[in-house]
N, C-alpha and C positions, 0 to 999 in steps of 0.2 A: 616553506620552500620545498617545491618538488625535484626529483632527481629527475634528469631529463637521460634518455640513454643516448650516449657517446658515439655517434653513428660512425665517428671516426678511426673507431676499433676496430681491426681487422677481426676478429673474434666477431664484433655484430653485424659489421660488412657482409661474413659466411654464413650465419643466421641468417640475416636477412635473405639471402639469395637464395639457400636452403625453401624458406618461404616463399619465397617468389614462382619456385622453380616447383612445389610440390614434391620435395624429395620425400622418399623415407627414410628416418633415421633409428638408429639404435643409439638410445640416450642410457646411459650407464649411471647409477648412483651410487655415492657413499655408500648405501648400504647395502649393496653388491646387486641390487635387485638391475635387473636389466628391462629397458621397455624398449619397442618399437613402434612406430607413427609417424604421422607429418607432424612439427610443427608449425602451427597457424599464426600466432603473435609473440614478442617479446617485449617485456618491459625492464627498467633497469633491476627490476628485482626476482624476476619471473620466465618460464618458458610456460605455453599452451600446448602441448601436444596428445592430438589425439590418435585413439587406436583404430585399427581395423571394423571396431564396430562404433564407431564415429562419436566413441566418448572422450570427451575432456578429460586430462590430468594435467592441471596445476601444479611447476614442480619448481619447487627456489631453486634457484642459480649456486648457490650456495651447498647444494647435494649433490651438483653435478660431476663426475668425476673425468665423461669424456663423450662428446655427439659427433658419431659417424656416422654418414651417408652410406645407405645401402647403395650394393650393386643390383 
């Protein structure tokens, strides 16, 4: 059985749109490390986001500690 993501979260709602909209964000991790990029896709168990020099970083959902949108 696959998990299917809950699009009815207000949490994947803002992802989602986040993606839509090509924002940048500064994604914050447990391990205090801080990234910034667009997110491109999400899955129930996954963020995509890539950086300035248009590499992937695969990050669990599960490290996340908080995704802002830049100004």
């Amino acid at each position: 059985m696959t998990a299917e993501l809950e699009t009815n979260l207000p949490s994947v709602r803002q992802i989602q749109t986040l993606i839509r909209d090509n924002k940048e964000v500064e994604l914050k991790l447990s391990t205090n490390d801080l990234l910034t990029g667009q997110i491109r896709w999400q899955d129930p168990d996954c963020l995509c986001l890539y950086d300035h020099y248009d590499q992937p970083t695969i990050v669990w959902r599960q490290a996340i500690v908080y995704i802002k949108p830049k100004l």
